[in-house]
N, C-alpha and C positions, 0 to 999 in steps of 0.2 A: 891666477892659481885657484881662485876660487872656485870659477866654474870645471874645470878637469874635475877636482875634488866630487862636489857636488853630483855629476854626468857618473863617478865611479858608485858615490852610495845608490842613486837610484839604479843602478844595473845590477849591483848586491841586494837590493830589495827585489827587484824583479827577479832574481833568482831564488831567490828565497821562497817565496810566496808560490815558482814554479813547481819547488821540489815538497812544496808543505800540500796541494792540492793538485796534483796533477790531472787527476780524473775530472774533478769536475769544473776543471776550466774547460778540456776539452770531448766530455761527453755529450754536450746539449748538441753543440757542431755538429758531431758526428751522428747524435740521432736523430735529427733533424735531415740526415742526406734518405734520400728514398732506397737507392742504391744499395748502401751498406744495412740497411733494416733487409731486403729482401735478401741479401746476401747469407747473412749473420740467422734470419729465417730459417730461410733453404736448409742450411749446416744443421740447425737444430732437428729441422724435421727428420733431415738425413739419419743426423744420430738416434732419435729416437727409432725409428725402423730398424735401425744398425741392430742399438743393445737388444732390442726385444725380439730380430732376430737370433743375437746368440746367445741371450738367456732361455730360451725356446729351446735353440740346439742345444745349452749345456743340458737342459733340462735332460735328454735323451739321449747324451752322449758323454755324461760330465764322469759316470764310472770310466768309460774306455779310456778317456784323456787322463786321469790323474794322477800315473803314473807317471805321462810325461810332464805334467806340470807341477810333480814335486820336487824338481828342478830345474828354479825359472830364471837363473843367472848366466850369461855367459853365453859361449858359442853352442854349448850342445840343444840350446832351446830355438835357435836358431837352424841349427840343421836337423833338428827334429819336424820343420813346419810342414814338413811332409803326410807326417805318421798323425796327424791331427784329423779326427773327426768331425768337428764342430761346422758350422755352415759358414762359417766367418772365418776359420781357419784359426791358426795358432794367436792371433794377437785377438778374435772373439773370444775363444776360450780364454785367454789369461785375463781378460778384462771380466768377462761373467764366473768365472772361478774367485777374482777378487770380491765382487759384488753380493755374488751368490753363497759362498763357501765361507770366504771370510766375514762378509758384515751383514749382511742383511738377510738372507735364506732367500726364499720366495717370496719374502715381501721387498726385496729391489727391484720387482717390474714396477714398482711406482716412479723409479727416474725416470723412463720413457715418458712415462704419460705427464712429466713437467716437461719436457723438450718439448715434446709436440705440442703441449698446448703455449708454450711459450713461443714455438714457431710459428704458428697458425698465427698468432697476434701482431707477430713483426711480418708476417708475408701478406695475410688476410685484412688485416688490423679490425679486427674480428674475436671478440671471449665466447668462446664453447661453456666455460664457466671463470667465475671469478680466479684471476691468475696467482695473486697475492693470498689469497683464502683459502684458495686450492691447495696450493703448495706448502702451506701450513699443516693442512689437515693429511697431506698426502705423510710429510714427512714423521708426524707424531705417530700416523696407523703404521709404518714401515718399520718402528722402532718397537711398537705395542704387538702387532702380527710377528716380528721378531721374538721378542721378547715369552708371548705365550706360545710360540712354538718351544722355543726352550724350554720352556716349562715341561711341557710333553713329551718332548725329548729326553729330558731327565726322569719325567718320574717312569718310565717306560725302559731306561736304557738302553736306549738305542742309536744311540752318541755315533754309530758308523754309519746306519743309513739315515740318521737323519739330522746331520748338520746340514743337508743341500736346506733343509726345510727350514731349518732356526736360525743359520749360519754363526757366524765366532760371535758377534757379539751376542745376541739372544743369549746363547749357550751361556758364556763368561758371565752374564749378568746374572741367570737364575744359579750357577754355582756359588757365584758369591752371596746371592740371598739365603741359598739354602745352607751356605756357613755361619748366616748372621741370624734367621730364624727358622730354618727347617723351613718344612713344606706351606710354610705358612706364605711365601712369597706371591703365592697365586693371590691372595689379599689383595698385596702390594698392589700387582699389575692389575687389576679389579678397579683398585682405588682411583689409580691414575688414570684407566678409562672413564672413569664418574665425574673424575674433576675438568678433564679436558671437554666434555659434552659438556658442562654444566657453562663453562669462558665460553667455548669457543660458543656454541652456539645461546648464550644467554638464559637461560634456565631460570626460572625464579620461581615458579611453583611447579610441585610436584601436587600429584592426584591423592587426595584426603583418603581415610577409609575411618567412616564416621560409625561406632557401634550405639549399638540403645544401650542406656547407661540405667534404666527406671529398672528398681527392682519387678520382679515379679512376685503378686501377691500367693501363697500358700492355695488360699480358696478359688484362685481365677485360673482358667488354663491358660496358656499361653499364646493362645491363637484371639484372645481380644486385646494383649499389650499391640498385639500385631494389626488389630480393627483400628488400635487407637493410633498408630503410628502413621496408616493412611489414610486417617479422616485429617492429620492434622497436614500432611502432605496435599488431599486434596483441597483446606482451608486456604495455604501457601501457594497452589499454583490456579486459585480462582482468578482469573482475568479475564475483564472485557475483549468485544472485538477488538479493541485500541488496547495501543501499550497504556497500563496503568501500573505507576510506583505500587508493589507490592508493601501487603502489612507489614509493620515491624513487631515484633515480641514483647511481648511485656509482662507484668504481675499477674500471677495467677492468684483466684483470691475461691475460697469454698465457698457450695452454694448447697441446699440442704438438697438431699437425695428427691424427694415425694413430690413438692414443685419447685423444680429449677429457678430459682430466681439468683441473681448476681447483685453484690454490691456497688454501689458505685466508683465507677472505673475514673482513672486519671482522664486528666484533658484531654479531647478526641483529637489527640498528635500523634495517628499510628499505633494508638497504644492498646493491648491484645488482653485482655483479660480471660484467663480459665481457672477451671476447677483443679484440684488434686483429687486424685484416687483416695477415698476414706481406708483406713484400716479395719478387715476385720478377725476376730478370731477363725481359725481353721474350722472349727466345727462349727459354726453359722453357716446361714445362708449366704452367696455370693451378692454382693454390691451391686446396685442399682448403676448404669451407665451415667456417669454426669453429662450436665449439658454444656457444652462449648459456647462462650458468648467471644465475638471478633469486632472488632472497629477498624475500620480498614480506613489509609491515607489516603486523602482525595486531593492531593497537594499536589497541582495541574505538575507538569512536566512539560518542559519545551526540546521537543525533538529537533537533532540535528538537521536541517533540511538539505538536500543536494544541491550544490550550484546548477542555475540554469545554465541551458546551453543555448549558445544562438540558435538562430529558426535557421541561418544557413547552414549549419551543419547537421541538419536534421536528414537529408537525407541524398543520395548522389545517384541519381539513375540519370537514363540515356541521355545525351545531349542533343540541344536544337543551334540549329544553326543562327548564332549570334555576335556581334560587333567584336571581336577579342579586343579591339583600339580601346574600345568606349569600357570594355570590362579595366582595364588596365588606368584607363585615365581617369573614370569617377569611381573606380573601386564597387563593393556592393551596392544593389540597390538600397536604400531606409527610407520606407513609406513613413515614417513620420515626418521628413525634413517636407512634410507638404503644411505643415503647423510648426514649421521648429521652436518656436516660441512655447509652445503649448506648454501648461504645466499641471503636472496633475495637481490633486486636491491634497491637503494634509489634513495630517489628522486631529489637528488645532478645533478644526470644523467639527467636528463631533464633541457635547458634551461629557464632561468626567464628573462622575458621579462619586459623591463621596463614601469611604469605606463602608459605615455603617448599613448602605443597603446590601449588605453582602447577610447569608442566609445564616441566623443564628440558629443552630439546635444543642441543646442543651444534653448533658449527659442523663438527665433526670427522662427527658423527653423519650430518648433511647432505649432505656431501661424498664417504661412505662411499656414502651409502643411491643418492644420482646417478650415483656411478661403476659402481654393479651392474648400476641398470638400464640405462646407455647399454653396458656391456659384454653383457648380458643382450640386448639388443634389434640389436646387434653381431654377435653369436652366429648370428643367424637371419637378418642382412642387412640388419636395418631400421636406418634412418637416420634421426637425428632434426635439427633447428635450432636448437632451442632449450629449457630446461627451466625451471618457476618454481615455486618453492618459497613454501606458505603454512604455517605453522606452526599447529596447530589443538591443543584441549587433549588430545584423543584421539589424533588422528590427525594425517601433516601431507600434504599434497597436492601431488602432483608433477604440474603441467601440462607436457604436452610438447605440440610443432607440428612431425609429422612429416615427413621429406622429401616430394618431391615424388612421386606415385607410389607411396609408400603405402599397402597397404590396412587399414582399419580393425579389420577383422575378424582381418586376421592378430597385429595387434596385441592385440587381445581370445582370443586361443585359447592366448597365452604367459602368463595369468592363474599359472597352479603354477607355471610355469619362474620368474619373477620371483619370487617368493614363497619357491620354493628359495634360486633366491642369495639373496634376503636376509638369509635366515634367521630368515622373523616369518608369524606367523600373524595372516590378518583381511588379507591384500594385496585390493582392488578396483579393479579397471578401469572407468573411465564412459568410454563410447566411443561418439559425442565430448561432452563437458562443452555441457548445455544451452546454445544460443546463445550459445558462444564460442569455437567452431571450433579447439579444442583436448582432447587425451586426458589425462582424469583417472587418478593412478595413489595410490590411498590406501596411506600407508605407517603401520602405530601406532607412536607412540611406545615407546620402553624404559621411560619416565618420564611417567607422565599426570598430567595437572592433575585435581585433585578439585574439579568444579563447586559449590562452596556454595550452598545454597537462599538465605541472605542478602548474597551478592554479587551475586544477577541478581534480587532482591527490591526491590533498596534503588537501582535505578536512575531514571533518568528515563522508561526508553522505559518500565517497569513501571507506577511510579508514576501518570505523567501519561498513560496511556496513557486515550483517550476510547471503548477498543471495553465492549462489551456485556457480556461475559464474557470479561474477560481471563484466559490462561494464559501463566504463565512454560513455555514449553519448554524451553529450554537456552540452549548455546552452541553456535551453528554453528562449521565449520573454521578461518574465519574471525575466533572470538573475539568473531563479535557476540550481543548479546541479543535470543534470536527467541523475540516474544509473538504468541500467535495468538490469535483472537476465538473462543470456541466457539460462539456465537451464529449466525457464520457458515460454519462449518466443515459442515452445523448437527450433526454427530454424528458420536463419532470411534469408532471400532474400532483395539482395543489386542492385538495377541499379544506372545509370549516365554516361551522358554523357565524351566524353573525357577531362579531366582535369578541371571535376567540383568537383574531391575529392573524390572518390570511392578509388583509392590506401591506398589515406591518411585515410579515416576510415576505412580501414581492418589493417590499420598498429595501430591504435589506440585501435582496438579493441583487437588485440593479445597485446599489451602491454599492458595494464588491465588486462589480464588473466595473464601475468608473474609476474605482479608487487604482484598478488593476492594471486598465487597457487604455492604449493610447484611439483617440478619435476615427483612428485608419486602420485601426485592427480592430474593429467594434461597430456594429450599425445596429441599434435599436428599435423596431417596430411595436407601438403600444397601443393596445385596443384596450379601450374602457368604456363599455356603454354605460356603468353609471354617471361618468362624464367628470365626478369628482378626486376620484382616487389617483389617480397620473396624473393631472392639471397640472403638476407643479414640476415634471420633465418638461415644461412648453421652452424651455432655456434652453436645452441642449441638441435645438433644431439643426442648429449649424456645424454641430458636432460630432452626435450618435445617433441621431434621427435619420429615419429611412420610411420613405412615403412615396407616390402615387404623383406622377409628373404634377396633374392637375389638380393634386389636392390642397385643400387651404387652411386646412386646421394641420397642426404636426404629430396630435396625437388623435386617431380616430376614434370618435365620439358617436359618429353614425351608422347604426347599422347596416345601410344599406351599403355602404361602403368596403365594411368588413369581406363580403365574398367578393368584389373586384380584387380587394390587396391579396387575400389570399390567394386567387388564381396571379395575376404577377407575380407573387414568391415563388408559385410554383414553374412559371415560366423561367424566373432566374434560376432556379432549381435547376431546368431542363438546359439553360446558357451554362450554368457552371459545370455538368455533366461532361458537357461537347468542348470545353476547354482541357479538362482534364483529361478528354480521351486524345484529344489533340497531342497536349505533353507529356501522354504514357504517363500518368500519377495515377494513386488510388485512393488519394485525400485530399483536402486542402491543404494539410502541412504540408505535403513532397511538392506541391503543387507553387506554395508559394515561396516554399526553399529554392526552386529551381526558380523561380523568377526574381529575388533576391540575388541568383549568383549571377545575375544578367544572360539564360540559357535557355530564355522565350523571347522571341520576338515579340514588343510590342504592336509592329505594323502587320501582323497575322491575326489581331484581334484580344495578344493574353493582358493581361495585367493583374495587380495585386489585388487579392480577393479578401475584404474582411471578413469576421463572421457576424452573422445577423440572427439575432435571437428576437423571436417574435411573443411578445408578452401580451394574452388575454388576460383581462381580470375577471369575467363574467362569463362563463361558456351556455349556462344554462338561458340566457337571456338570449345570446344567439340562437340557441339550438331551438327555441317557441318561436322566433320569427324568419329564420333563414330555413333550418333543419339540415336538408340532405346537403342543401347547394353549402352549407358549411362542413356540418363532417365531413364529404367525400375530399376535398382539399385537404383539410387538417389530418387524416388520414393519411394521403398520398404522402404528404410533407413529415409524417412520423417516420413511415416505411421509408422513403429513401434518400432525404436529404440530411442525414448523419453524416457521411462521408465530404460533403462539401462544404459542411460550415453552416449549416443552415439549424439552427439550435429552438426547439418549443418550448411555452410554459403557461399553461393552461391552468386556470385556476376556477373552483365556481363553491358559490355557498349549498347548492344539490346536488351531492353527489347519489343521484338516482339513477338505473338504469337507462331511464329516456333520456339522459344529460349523457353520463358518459357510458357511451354505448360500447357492446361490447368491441365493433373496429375501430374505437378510438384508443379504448384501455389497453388492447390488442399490442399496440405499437407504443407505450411508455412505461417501457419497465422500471421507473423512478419515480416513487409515490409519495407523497407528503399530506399527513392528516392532521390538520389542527382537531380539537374537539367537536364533535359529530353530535346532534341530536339522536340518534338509534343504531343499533348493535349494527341493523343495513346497511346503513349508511358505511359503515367503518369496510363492513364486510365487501362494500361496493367499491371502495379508495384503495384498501388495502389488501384484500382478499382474506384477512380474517378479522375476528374482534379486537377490542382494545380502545378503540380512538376515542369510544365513547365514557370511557373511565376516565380521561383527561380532565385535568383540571382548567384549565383554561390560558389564558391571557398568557401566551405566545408557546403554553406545555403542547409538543407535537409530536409524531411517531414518522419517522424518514425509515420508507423502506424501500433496498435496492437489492439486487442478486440474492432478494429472497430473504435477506436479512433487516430486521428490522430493530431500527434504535431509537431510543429514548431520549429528546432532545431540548433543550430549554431555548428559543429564537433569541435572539438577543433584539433589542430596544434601539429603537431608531425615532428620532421625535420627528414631527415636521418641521420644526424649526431650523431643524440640522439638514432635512435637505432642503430646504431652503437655501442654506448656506453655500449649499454642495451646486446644488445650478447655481446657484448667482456668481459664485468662485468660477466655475468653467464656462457660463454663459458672457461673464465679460471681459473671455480671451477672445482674443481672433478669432474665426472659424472659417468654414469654407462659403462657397458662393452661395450655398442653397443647402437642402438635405440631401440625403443620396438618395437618390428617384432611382426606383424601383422600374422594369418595363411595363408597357402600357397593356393592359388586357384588354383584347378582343371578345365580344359578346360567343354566345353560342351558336348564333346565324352567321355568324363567320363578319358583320359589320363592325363598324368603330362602337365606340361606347358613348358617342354623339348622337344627336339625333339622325334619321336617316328615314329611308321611302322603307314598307314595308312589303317583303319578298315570300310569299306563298310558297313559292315553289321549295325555300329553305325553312319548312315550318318546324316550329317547337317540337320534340319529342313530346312534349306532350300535352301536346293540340290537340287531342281528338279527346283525352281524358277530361280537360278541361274547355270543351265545349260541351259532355255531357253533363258534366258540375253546374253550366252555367244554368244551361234548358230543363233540369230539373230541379232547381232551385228558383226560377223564373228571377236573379239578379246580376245585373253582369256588372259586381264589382271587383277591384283587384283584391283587397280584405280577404273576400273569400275564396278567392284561388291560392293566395297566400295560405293560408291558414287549413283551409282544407288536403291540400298538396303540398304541404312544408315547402314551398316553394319561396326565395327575398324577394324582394321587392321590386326590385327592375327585372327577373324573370316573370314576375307577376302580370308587370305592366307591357312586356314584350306580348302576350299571352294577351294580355286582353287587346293591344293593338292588331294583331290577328286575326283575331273574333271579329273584328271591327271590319277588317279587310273583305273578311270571308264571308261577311253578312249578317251574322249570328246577333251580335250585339249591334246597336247602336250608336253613335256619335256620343264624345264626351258633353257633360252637361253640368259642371262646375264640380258642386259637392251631391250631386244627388247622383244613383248609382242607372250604369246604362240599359238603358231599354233594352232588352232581351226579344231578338225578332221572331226568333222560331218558339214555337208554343206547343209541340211534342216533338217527342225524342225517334219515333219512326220519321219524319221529313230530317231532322237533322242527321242520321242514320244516309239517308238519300245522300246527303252535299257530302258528306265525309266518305263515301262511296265516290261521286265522282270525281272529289279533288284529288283520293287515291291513286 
């Protein structure tokens, strides 16, 4: 008996539960069928066509019909369906006369346009616009469109021709407001448009309207409250080229009219100290302009940086005919799994410096260094408004906004007189401060902050940063972290004086590249003819080193060697070229996206190309022993190996015309000047003055697209790279360096020894057989040195000589017998070798 019993409660519960949720046991079922979504679609879109067809016709037809659908019961509306106008006939009219007449006016063509976008979604499964959202907003404007139609309707009296417009409800509601408060209802309906904008679409501020609140004085006219409102506008929008935290506001404190001086201001945290306007009576004379004194926050900021993107999705142009199996089975190519062990460096490796060397200046400092120059600038008549002080780890920077009248120049020619009273060396004038309509006036510190290579290493902008070639450069005046793309730069030139820090930022700028790049996206070529400044990259042979099949040191030390590698770079220059015309690229990024997505053939010759940045430290030492045979490569390699990855960086302690000439400077628009011995020098690096106002030990001026910034290097010891190779030096690496292709002499021979071939002589052979027979020595020394010619062109040049008769057989260290003894017989053989 039990079970009957039991079999009966569960089938009373199952009906139960039937009738308690009908729909949503069986809604998912049914919209889940494709069938009934297209079906239930369709109907919608239909309808929506339908009504906005005959709310169209009633529109233009709705007086003719109203007679007959003032009665709409019964048979005679029925056999009236004749005498209907409407394009949908009697049952469009009686549906858009309800619609239209009765509730909504002309704001019910908003049901159509939810049908059809509700249809489109069930047929399409496709949002035109958000369906839920829509349908909200449609329905509250249909009620508000309503509603102020009534309005209008009422206050107009025109209740017979224009219910089609307001329809009953509209109308019924403003009658009832205008029972409950007169004409005041339009408010109402006002209000409720203010509140449904402000939900629906989230609103939380509205736009301020901020008035000047400072009285105006009797004696002032009113167009200087107006001077003073945009001096203090342009204090507030003074900004670096970098984003820099803007001042914050603070105590204003009186400062006597006759010489501006200011009290001492709170702690330099942002904090803005000015004058007030003195009082004076009307019949006096007008009040002297006070001087503005600012302290701006130098409290770094760490900008958001952009997630990088992989390299394969850099860029999707034509395809080459490749394995789709093998794209499928190993997925992208990753030129790293050739090291997968590798691991880069941390930043454990780099020393932390304790707070304390961070740059103290004192508020007394500030107030001193203000008062000389407004006394200073006093002195000669010049009048300033106002002065903003940014505190930089070198240097701090005094913006002033000179009176009216003014000239710029007079202000730039008192460079020494400022600089006397201060009593500091390294004072600079910018006149006037790139796009911000004020004069830069650099004061150094007493007390400098030492840049740590792992305080500006260990940031976000460094870290996360998605350029090509990141370098940490410093700290602008500012206190912020300026990283530049060498990639885009595309090639920098470096001068500076002797131990003003030229070592120390080329040692900075390779450890940013290691700290950055994996060993296969990275090849290193480092010339140093002093022999001791890179010795300590000899670690990273097997890593980031890139050399000369046959070469046996990793970092080149010998000059004669330097114009072989450079013509192989330019040979690989001219390989990477004919690859990328091969795979329709016009970079090496698109270049090695497409061979990452496996869309090169490796058996057609492509493969993944790193980039190779070629680091001199000494340019001027080559350019006395090599000359042309170096420039015209280093040249070539400016003009056109940007696009392939092929990245310079030239650095030398002369920057004199005979060093960097003008077709080398020609082609590096990215110039970096430590401290210069002469205004030339500066004017030769940078193309104007300044470098040499630097204070030294790692203070430098980085200028690129013309703009030029103020930059503190940060500090790298040798200890620390030491650290840094020995960490990467005793991981795995590859078999060898990456060897460079082999360059062939200019006779077209190996770069072996070999027979000598007359008929393929030197260019310039005959020049320097007249060098020899007028100077009666035939050594290589002076064909070298004469002809700016290296040293294996020298010695090609004198084996010639040799061949051709001219000179004699070698003869150890003494130089060779010269056989012709005037310059008319030699005249004759160069004739008939012609």
């Amino acid at each position: 008996m039990t079970q009957p019993i039991n079999r009966q409660n569960s089938i009373r519960n199952d009906r139960t539960k039937a009738r308690t949720s009908p729909v949503s046991m069986k809604w998912p079922t049914w919209q889940a069928d494709r069938r009934s979504q297209l079906a239930l679609g369709g109907l919608l879109i239909l309808l929506a066509i339908g009504l906005t067809v005959a709310f169209c016709s009633y529109l233009l037809t709705g007086q003719a019909d109203q007679s007959v659908l003032s009665n709409v019961t019964g048979a005679p509306l029925r056999e009236s369906g004749t005498e209907m106008r409407n394009f949908l006939g009697i049952l469009g009219a009686y549906i858009a006369h309800v619609f239209i007449f009765r509730w909504f006016g002309i704001a019910a063509l908003g049901i159509p346009v939810i049908l059809f976008l509700s249809g489109c979604k069930l047929v399409f499964n496709y949002e035109f616009l958000p369906l839920s959202r829509t349908t909200k907003a449609v329905l509250f404007y249909m009620t508000w469109i309503s509603a102020l139609a009534g309005y209008v309707v009422l206050a107009t009296d025109s209740i017979g021709q224009g219910s089609v417009w307001c329809g009953g409800i509209g109308y019924e509601v403003n009658v009832w407001l205008y029972n409950l408060i007169g004409w005041g209802g339009i408010a109402i309906i006002g209000f409720a448009l203010f509140v449904f904008l402000v939900f629906f679409y989230g609103i939380t501020k509205l736009p301020s309207l901020s008035l000047p609140q400072r009285p105006v004085s009797a004696s002032k006219p009113s167009y200087d409250n107006e001077e003073e409102d945009l001096e203090e506008d342009d204090e507030d929008d003074v900004k670096d080229f970098i984003d820099v935290k803007p001042a914050t506001n603070g105590v204003q404190k009186p400062v006597p009219a006759p010489t501006p001086t200011v009290d001492t201001p709170e702690p330099l945290n942002g904090h803005e100290t000015e004058t007030k306007p003195e009082k004076v009576n009307g019949s006096g004379p007008p009040a002297k302009k006070p001087l503005t004194f600012t302290i701006a926050d130098t409290t770094p900021i760490e900008p958001a940086s952009e997630p990088s993107q992989p390299v394969a999705e850099a860029y999707a142009g034509p395809t080459d005919e490749v394995d789709e199996d093998a794209l499928k089975l190993h997925g992208l190519y990753d030129p790293t799994l050739d090291l997968p062990r590798y691991q880069f460096p941390t930043i454990d490796l780099l020393t932390e410096y304790p707070e304390n060397k961070k740059a103290q200046v004192s508020a007394e400092e500030l107030e001193a260094n203000k008062d000389r120059i407004v006394e200073t600038l006093q002195n000669y008549g010049i009048t300033i408004d106002s002065i903003k002080a940014t505190i930089g780890p070198t240097v701090t920077l005094y913006e002033i906004i000179p009176a009216a009248g003014v000239r710029i120049s007079k202000i730039k020619s008192l460079e020494d007189d400022i600089a006397l009273s201060l009593a500091a060396l390294g004072i600079r004038i910018i006149a006037p401060m790139p796009g911000q309509g004020t004069i830069g006036i650099e004061v150094p510190n007493k007390n400098r902050e030492m840049v740590a290579m792992r305080s500006v290493m260990s940031t976000d902008k460094f870290t996360k940063s998605n350029f090509e070639l990141p370098v940490v450069m410093g700290k602008t005046i500012s206190n912020e972290i300026y990283v530049a793309d060498l990639a885009k730069m595309p090639h920098l030139l470096m001068a500076g004086a002797t131990g003003q820090g030229k070592s120390v930022g080329l040692n900075v700028l390779l450890t940013s590249l290691i700290y950055k790049k994996h060993p296969s996206q990275l090849k290193l070529i480092l010339v140093d003819p002093k022999k001791v400044e890179l010795t300590l990259f000899n670690k990273l042979e097997r890593h980031f080193l890139a050399q000369l099949p046959d070469s046996d040191e990793p970092i080149i030390t010998d000059t004669k060697k330097v114009v072989n590698t450079l013509n192989s770079l330019c040979i690989e220059m001219d390989n990477r070229y004919n690859l990328l015309k091969d795979a329709q690229c016009r970079n090496l990024k698109e270049y090695n996206a497409k061979f990452i997505q496996r869309r090169l053939n490796p058996e057609k010759g492509h493969k993944f190309l790193p980039y190779i940045v070629l680091v001199i430290d000494e340019l001027a030492d080559l350019m006395m022993t090599a000359g042309k045979e170096v420039e015209q490569p280093i040249a070539r390699l400016a003009q056109l190996a940007r696009a392939i990855g092929i990245h310079l960086v030239v650095a030398t302690q002369r920057p004199s015309v005979n060093v960097i000439t003008g077709l080398i400077k020609a082609n590096f628009p990215a110039r970096l000047s430590f401290k210069v011995t002469s205004k030339i020098d500066s004017r030769t690096i940078l193309d104007t003055g300044g470098a040499e106002q630097l204070v030294g030990m790692g203070d430098m001026l980085f200028s690129s697209n013309s703009d030029i910034v103020r930059l503190q290097c940060p500090f790298v010891d040798t200890n620390e790279i030491e650290d840094i190779c020995e960490f990467v030096g005793s991981q795995r690496g590859y078999d060898s360096a990456y060897n460079l292709p082999e360059f062939a002499g200019d006779d077209g021979g190996s770069v072996e020894e070999r027979e000598v071939d007359l008929e393929n002589r030197d260019p310039m052979f005959d020049e320097a057989a007249r060098l020899v027979v007028n100077h009666q020595q035939g050594s290589t020394s002076l064909i070298q040195r004469r002809l700016k010619l290296g040293y294996n062109r020298a010695g090609r040049l004198i084996d010639q000589l040799e061949a051709a008769g001219i000179v004699g057989a070698f003869e150890g260290s003494k130089a060779r017998e010269v056989l012709i003894h005037d310059i008319s017989t030699l005249e004759e053989i160069l004739k008939n070798m012609n």
